[in-house]
N, C-alpha and C positions, 0 to 999 in steps of 0.2 A: 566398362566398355561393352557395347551389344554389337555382337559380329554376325546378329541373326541372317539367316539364309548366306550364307557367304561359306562355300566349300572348305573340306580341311585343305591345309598346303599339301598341294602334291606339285608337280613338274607341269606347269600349265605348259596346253598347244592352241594356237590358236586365242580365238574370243574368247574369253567365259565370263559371261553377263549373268547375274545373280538376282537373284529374289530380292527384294525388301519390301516393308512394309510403308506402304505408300502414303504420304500428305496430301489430302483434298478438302478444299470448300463445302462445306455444310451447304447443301443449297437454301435449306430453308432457313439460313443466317445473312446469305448477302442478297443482293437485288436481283442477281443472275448469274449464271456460272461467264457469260462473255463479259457483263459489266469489272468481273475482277481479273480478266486474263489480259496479257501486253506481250506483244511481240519480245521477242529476244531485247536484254541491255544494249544491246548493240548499234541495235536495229534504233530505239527510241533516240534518238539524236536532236531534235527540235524541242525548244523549252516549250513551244503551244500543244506539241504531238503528246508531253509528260505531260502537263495541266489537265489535256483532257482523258488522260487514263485515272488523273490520281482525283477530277471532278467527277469518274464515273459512279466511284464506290469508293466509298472510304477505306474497303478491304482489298483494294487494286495490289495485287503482284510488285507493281512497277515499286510501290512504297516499300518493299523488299530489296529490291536487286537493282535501286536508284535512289535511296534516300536522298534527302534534300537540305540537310543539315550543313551548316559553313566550313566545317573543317572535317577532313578526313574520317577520325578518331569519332568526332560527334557521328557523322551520318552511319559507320558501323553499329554505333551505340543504341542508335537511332531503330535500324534495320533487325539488331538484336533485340532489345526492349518489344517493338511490334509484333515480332513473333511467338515472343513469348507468353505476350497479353491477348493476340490470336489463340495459342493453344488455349489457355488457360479458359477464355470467354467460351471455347468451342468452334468459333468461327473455323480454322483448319483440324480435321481428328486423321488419325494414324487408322488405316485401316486395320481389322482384327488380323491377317496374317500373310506373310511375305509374301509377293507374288510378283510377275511379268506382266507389264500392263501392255496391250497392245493398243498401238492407236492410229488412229484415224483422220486421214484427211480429205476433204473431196468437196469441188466447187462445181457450179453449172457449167462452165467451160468445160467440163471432162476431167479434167483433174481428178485421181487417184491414188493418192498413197498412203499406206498402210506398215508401220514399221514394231520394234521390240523395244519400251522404256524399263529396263532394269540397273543395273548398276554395273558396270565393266571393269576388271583387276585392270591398273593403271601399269604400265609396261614402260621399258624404256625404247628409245628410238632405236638404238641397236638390235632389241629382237625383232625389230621388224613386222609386227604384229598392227601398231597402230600408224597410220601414216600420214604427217602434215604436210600440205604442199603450199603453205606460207608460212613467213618469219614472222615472229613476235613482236613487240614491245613491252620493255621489260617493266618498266612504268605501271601499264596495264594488267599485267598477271600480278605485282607486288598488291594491288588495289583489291582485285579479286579476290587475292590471297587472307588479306586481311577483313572482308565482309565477311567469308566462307568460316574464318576463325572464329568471329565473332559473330554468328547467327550459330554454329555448328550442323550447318548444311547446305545443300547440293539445290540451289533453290530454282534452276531451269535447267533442262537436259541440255548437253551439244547434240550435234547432226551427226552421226557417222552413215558413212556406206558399205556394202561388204556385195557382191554378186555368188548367190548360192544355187537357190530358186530351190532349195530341197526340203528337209522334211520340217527346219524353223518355218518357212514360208508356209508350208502345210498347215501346221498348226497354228499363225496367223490368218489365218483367211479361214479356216475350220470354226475359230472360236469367233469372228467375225459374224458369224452367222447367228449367233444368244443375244438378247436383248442388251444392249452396255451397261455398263455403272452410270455413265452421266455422255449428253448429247447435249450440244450449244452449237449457235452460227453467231459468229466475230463480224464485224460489218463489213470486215474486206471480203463477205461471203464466202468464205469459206465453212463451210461443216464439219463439226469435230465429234469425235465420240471417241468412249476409253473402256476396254475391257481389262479383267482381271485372269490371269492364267494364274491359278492357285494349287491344280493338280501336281504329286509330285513327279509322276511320269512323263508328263508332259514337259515339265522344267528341265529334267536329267533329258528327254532327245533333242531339245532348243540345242542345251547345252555341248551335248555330243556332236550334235553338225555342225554349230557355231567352231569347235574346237581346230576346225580345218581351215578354216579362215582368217582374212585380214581385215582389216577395215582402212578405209579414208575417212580422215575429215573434212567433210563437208563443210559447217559450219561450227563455230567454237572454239578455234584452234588457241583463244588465249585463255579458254576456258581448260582446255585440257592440258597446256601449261603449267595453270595451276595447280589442279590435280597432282601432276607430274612436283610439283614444289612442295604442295604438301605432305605427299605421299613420304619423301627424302626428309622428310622434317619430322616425323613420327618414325617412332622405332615399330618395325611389322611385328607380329601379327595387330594393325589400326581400324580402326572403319575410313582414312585416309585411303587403305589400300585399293580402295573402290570409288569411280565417280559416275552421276548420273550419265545416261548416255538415250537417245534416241539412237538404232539399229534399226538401215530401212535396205532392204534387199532389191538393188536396184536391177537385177536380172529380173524380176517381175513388177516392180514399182519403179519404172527409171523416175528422177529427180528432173526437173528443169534446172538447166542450166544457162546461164543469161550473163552479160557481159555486165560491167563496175565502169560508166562512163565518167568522163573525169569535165569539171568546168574549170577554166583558166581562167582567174580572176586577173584583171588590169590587161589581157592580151587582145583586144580589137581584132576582129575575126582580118579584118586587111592589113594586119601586120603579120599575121600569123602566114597567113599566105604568101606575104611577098619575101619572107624566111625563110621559106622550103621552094621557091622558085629555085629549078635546076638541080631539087637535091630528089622530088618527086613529080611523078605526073598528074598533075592534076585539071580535074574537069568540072565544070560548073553544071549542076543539076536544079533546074528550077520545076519540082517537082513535089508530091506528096510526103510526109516522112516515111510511110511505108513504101512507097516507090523506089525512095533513099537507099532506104535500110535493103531492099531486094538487091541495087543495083551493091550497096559493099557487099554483101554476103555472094555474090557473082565473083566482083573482086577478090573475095579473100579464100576463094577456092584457090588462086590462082598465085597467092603471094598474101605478104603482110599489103592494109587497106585501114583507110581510116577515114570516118565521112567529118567534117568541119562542119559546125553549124554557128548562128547566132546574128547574123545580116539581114534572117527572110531568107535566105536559099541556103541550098546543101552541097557542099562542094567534097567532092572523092578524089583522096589522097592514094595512088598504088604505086608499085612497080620504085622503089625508092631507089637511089644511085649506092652501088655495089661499094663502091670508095667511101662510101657515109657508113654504110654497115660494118665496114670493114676496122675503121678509123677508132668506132663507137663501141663495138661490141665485143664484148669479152671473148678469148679465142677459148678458154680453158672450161666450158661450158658444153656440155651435150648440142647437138644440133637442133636438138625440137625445142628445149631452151630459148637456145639463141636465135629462133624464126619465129618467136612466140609474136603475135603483134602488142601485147603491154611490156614486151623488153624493148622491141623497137621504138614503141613511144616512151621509155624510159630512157634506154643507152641514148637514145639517141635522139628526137625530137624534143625533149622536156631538158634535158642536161646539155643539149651541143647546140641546138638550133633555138631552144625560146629561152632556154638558161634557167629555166623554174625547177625549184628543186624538190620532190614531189613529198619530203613531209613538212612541209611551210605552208599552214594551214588557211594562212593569209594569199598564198598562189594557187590554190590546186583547192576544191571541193571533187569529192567522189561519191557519187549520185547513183541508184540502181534504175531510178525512173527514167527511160528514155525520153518521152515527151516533155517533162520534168526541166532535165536537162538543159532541152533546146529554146525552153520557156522560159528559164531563168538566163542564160545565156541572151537571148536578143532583149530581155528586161534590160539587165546591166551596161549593152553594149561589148559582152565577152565572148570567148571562147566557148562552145562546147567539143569536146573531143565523142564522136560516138563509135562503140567498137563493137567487132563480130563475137559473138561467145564461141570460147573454148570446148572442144568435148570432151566430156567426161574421161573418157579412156588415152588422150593425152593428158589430163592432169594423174591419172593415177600412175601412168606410164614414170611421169618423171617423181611422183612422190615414191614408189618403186626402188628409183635409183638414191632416192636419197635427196633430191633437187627440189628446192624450193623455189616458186613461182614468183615473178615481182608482187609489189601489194597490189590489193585488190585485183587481181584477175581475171577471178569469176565470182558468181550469186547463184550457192543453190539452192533452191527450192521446191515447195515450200519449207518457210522454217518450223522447225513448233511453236507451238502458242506457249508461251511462261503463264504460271498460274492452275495448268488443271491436272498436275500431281508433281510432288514436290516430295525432297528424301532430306529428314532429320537424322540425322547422325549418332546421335542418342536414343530412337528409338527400335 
């Protein structure tokens, strides 16, 4: 067992994110460092979206962390084998020695973020240290559980946040300034670059300001699950004790944060309507979709809001009948909880007014694309639901308390890219 760069046990405080020795693409083995990187597992949901990741490069990530094998057991086998015939060929090498990799993201829109990829000691929810503010599927973490087994690694980071701005963040943007290990642009234009922090003093002050903090998840949350299963399933001291993690300090890098629109399969946008007649006010908008989206985000200053789409016009749903909230909503719930608007279109419009039960994958698709959405929606003759995003410091408020969010509530980003450094467990 190699527990290289991984501190002695002492009485952790806070984060402490550790060194390892990092998995990257040989450039001059694959076609390009974007041709083999893929959005998060997650993210890849479309069987044309994988084809054209796993047509890009034969050495595509996605044939990692998505094999395509028939039966469970195969595609591990599958995902294990590739990796190993990767090291072996050369195509992924171990860098010579443990380090923080900082990385980078930034698009022509403005976009900027800039976070810490190390390896984070796995914690329980009790200490309060890491904070999820959605529920799992247990389905889902048993799957991940059993690739991570059988690859014996950590093969895309999660998303975590932490707000410090102190001497971590220093030292990112400090080593920002040195030319990178490796620079690529992914076609959703974005720009990646990845440094290596190898210095030992610079590792020990990450480490000491990180000590004071918490983090949220972002994104990953059944990624850190896992973690969390495997870590209880090895006796400590493991390299289990540890899982990859992106650390991005949103007190100088805030994340976007963007709403999880939902489409109502079989729901005809005039049935939907004449279902919430008298339980909300609603108004008919024959206007732009960004005109839309301005006039709910007015709305939802003001109360839970919801715009309807899928007829050709956009119709804003606000101000719902107090007697529905009431009837609908769990009482034994924090307040910001229970005014959240994906509770109200849970408790209450999806379960009491259109009856759809929101994991029936055959009722309810969950979309991050707005335009997307409202596209596919007037295709079918359906619903789309479009909602206001949540802020940040309400979701940590309630991940704080211990409160988990309905599903899909929010999309932060950006996410990392899978594929431009990767942690073996073995080395």
């Amino acid at each position: 067992m190699n527990t290289a760069g991984h501190p002695e046990a002492t009485a952790p405080r806070g984060l402490e994110l550790t060194p390892f020795r990092g998995l990257r693409y040989d450039p001059d083995r694959v076609g390009s460092l974007a041709a083999v990187t893929s959005p998060p597992y997650d993210v890849v949901v479309r069987p044309d979206g994988l084809h054209q990741l796993q047509d890009a490069d034969p050495y595509n990530i996605v044939r990692l962390i998505l094999p395509q094998a028939t039966t469970p057991s195969a595609r591990n086998e599958q995902a294990a084998d590739a990796l190993r015939r990767w090291l072996a060929e050369g195509v992924l090498t171990a860098d010579p020695e443990p380090a923080l990799y900082v990385y980078e993201q930034r698009h022509a829109d403005g976009m900027l973020q800039r976070g810490l990829i190390g390896t984070l000691r796995v914690s329980d929810p009790a200490e309060g240290i890491v904070l999820p503010h959605e529920d799992v599927i247990e389905p889902v973490v048993a799957e991940r559980a059993a690739l991570m087994r059988a690859t014996y690694a950590n093969l895309e980071p999660l998303l975590l946040t932490y707000r410090g701005n102190g001497t971590a963040a220093e030292i990112v943007d400090r080593t920002a300034e040195r030319p990178p290990l490796l620079a690529t642009t992914t076609e959703d234009g974005y720009h990646h670059r990845l440094w290596a922090i190898t210095d030992l003093a610079d590792q020990a002050l990450v480490r000491a300001d990180l000590a004071h903090h918490q983090a949220l998840i972002a994104d990953g949350h059944h990624r850190w699950a896992t973690y969390r299963r495997l870590r209880a399933a090895h006796p400590s001291p493991s390299p289990w004790d540890h899982g990859l993690v992106l650390l991005v300090d949103t007190a100088r890098y805030p994340l976007r944060v963007r709403a999880i629109h939902r489409l109502l399969h079989g729901l005809p946008v005039a049935e939907a309507l004449t279902a919430v007649q008298d339980l909300f006010r609603v108004r008919h908008l024959r206007v732009s979709l960004p005109e839309a989206l301005d006039a709910l985000a007015d709305a939802a200053c003001a109360g839970n809001a919801f715009l309807l789409a899928g007829d050709g016009t956009f119709h804003l749903l606000d101000r719902p009948d107090p007697a529905l909230l009431a009837r609908t909503i769990p009482r034994d719930r924090p307040q910001a909880w229970r005014t959240l608007d994906a509770t109200v279109l849970h408790a209450a419009l999806l379960a009491h007014v259109w009856h759809i039960p929101e994991d029936d994958p055959t009722r309810i698709a969950y979309i991050h694309d707005t335009a997307a959405t409202v596209r596919k929606a007037e295709r079918g003759g359906t619903t789309a639901v479009l909602l206001h995003p949540v802020r940040e410091e309400v979701v940590r408020d309630l991940a704080r308390q211990g409160i988990t969010m309905p599903r899909k509530s929010t999309s932060f980003g950006p996410k990392p890219a899978s594929g431009l450094v990767l942690r073996a467990l073995d080395v």
